[in-house]
C-alpha positions in Angstrom: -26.3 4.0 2.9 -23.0 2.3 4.0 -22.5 1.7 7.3 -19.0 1.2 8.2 -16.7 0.6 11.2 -13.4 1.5 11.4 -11.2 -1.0 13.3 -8.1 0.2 15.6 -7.2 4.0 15.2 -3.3 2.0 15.3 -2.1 3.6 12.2 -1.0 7.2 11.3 -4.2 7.2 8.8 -6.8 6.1 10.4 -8.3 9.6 11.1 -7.4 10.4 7.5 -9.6 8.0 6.5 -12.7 8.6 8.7 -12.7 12.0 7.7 -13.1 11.3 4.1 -15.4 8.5 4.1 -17.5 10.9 6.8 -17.3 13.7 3.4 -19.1 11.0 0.8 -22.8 10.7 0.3 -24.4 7.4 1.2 -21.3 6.9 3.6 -21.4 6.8 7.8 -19.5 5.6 10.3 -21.3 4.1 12.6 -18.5 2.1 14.9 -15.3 1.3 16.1 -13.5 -0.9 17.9 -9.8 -0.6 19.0 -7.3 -3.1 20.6 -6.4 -0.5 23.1 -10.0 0.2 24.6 -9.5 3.6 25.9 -7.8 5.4 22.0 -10.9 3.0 20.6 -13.7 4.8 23.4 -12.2 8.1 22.5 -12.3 8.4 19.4 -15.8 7.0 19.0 -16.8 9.4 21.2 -15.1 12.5 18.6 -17.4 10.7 15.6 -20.4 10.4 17.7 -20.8 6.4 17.2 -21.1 3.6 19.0 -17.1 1.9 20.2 -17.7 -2.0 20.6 -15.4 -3.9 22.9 -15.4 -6.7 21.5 -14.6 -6.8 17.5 -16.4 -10.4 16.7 -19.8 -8.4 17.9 -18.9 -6.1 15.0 -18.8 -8.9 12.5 -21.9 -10.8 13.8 -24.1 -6.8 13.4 -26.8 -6.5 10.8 -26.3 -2.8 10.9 -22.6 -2.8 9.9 -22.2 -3.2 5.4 -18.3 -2.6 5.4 -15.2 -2.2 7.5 -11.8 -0.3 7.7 -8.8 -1.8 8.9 -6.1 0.2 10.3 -4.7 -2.1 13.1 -1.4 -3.1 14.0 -0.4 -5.0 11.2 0.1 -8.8 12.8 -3.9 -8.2 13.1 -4.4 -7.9 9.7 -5.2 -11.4 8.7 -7.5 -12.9 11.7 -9.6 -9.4 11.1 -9.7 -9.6 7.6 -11.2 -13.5 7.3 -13.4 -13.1 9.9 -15.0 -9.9 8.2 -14.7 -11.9 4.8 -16.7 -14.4 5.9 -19.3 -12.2 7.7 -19.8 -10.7 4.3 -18.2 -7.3 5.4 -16.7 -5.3 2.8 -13.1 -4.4 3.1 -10.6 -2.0 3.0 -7.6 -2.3 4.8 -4.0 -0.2 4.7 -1.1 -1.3 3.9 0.7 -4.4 4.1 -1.9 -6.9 3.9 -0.3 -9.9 5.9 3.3 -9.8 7.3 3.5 -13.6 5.8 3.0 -15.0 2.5 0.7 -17.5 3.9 -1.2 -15.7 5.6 -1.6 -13.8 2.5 -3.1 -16.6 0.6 -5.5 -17.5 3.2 -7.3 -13.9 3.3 -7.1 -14.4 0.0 -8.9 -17.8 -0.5 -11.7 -16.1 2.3 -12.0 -12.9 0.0 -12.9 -14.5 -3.1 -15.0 -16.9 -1.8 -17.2 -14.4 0.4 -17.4 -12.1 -2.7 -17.0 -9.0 -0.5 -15.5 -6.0 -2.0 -11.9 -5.8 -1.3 -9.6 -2.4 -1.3 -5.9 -2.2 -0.2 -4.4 1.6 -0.1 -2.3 1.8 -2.7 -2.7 5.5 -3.4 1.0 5.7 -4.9 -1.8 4.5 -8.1 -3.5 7.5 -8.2 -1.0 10.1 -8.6 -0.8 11.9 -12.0 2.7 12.0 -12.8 2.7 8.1 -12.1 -0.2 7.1 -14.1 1.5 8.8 -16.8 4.5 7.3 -16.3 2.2 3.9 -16.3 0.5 4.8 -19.6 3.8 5.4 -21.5 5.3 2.5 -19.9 2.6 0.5 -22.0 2.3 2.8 -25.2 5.5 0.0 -25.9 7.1 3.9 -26.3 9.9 3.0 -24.0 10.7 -0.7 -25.6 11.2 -3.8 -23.9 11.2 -1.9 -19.9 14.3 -2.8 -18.4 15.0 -1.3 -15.0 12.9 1.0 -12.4 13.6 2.8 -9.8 11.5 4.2 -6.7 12.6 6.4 -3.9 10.2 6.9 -1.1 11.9 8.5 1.9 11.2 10.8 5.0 12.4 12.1 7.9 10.5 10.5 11.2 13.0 8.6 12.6 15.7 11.8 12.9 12.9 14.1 13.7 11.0 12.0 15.6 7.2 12.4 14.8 6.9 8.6 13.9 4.5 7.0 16.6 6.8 4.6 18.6 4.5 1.4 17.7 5.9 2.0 14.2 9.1 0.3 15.6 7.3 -2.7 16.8 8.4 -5.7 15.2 6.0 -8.0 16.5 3.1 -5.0 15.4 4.8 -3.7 12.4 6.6 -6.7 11.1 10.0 -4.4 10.2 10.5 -0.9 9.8 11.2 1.5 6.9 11.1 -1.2 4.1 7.4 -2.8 5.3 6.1 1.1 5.7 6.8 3.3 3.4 8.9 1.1 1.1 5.6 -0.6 0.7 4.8 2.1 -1.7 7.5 1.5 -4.4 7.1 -2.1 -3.9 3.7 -2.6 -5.2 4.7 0.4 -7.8 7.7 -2.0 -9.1 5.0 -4.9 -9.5 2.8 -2.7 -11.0 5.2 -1.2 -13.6 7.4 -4.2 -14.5 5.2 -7.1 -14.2 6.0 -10.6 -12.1 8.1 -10.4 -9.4 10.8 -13.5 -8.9 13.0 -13.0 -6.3 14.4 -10.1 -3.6 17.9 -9.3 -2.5 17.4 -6.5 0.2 19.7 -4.5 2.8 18.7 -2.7 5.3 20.5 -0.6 8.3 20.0 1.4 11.7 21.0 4.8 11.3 19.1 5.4 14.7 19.0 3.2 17.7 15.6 1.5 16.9 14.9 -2.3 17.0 14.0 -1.9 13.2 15.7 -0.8 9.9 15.3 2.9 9.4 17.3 2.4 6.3 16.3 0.1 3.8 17.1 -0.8 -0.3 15.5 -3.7 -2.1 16.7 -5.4 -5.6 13.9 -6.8 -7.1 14.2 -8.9 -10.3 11.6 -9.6 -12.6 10.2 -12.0 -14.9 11.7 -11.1 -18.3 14.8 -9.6 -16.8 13.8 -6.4 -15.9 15.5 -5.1 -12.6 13.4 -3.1 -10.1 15.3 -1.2 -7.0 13.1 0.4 -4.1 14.6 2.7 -2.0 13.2 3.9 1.2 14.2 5.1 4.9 12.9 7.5 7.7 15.7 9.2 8.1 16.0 11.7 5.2 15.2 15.3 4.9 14.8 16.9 2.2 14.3 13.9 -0.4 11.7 14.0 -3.3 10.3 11.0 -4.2 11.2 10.2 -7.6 10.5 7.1 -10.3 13.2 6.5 -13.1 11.8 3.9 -16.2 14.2 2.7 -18.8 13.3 0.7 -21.6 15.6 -0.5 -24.7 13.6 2.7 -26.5 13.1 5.8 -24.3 13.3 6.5 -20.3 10.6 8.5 -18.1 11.5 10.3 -14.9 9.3 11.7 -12.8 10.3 14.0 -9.2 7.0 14.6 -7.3 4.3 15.6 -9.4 6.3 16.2 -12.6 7.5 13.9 -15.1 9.6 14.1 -18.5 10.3 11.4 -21.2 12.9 10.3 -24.0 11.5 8.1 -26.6 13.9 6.8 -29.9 9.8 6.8 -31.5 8.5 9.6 -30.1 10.9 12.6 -29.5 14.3 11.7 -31.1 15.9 11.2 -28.2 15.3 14.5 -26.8 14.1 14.7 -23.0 10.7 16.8 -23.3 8.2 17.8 -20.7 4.9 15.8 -19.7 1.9 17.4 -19.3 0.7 15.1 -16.7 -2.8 17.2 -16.1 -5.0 14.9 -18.0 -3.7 11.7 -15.6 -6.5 12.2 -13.0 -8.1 8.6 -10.4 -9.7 8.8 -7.9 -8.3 7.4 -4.7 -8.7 4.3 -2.9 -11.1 5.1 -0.4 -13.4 6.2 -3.2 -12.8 3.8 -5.5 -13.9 1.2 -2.8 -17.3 2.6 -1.9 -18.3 3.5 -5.4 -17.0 -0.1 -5.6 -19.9 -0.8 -3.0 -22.5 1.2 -4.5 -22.2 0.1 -7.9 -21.0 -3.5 -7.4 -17.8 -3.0 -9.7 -15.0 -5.0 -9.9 -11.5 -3.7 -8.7 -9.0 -3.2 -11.2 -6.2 -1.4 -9.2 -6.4 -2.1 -5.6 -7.8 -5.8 -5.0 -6.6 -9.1 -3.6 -4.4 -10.3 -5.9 -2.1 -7.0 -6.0 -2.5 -7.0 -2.2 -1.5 -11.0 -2.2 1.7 -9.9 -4.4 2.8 -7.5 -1.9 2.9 -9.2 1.3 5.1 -12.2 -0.4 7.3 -9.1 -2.1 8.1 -8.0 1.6 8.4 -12.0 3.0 11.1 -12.2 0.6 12.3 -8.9 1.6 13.0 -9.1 5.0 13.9 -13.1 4.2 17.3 -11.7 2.0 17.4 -9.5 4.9 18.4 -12.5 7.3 19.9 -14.6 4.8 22.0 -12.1 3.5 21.2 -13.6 0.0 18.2 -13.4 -3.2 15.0 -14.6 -1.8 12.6 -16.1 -3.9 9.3 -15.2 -3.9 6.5 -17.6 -3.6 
């Protein structure tokens, strides 16, 4: 059995979360601690476990294998080293750290606790994308060239964002840090090393944080990655565009077609995208547990590669120039 605690019910899917590791065999939640004692009492109180005040007493329990981090953000990395390094396992959402240092220092505590680590990337496990992945490295498409990711919604127009999503200090930024995260770690894993950012972002709603966002990414090699996000769409698909110097894949929600010079004589076919099936994070990190796996997908490193993606980000975002990224 894995006993886990869920720290902070802070972000949108923390609930998500509890109700499908509460659906796994050999899983149960058996704590949680919250920032804001009274959510943190509550909502131990809905899963029937015990709420602990004070976090550290968490860390320091016998009883408690594994831990899932859904607090505000600027939390992330004091949390995450101190459950590294009481040989807690790990899984955390999304971003890992709001710096690029602080990034490398969970890092240096994860590997050397040997814990098993899990970010949410669950962009990973859709279908259509992991065939879009697998023809990107079938060397179908040539040399890859240039990707692009749009990832919008609508919560800042129709207003169903929580409000501690526009905290800075919490959040780190706005659209671009949230749900831009998703195409950002999608570019790196597509294209390969990331080298420097040039990013704009606007207000198209009175909030202290961009609600509008677009990053250039370039890559090592030359490739050119572009991730576009915002809250303040309706309406928008999220859609991926490859092209390579042989072919191009495109994929709108769950579908995807391709155009390959090798493959279909430059005619745009259909993908059955059926066959493209993972598991998703959450899973992937307890049977991580259970079977004492390594992560392939969702570990440290990609996590590490993230966080100094956004640093950069939201650096070209003051500067007003291409950030490298470090």
């Amino acid at each position: 059995m894995i006993n886990i605690a869920m720290l902070s019910a802070w972000h949108v899917h923390a609930k998500g979360y509890a109700k499908e590791l509460s659906s796994y065999d050999g899983c149960k939640i058996t704590a949680v601690w919250d920032e804001l004692p009274e959510r943190g009492i509550k909502w131990a109180d809905e899963m029937g476990c015990r709420f602990f005040e004070n976090c550290d007493d968490i860390f320091k329990s016998d009883d408690i294998d594994a831990v899932v981090i859904n607090a505000p953000t600027n939390l992330h990395a004091g949390l995450i080293i101190k459950a590294a390094r009481a040989g807690k396992h790990i899984f955390t959402e999304k971003v890992l750290t709001l710096s690029a240092e602080d990034a490398e220092r969970v890092r240096d505590a994860v590997v050397e606790s040997g814990v098993h680590f899990t970010i949410s990337f669950p962009h990973k496990c859709r279908n259509s994308l992991l065939f879009a992945k697998k023809l990107a490295q079938s060397g179908k498409l040539g040399t890859l060239t240039y990707a692009r990711i749009r990832n919008c919604h609508s919560g800042s127009v129709d207003n169903w964002l929580p409000e501690h999503f526009y905290n800075r200090e919490q959040c780190g930024g706005g659209a671009m840090i949230d749900l831009g995260a998703h195409p950002m770690y999608l570019l790196n894993w597509l294209l390969g090393k990331p080298l420097s950012v040039r990013s704009l972002f606007t207000n198209v709603t009175p909030r202290p944080v961009e609600d509008n966002a677009v990053c250039l990414v370039e890559f090592e090699g030359g490739a050119i990655g572009v991730s576009e996000t915002g809250f303040v769409s309706r309406c928008d698909r999220f859609t991926l565009d490859i092209s390579g110097t042989d072919g191009a894949v495109s994929v709108v929600g769950d579908t995807a077609e391709y155009c390959s010079v090798l493959e279909t004589n430059k005619k745009w076919i259909s993908a059955d995208v059926e066959d493209f099936k993972m598991m998703s994070p959450l899973s992937y990190w307890t049977d991580s547990i259970k079977n004492n796996t390594k992560n392939e997908l969702f570990g440290i490193d990609e996590a590490v590669v993230l966080s100094k993606m956004m640093d950069a980000a939201y650096r070209s975002s003051e500067s007003g120039a291409a950030e490298k990224i470090v």
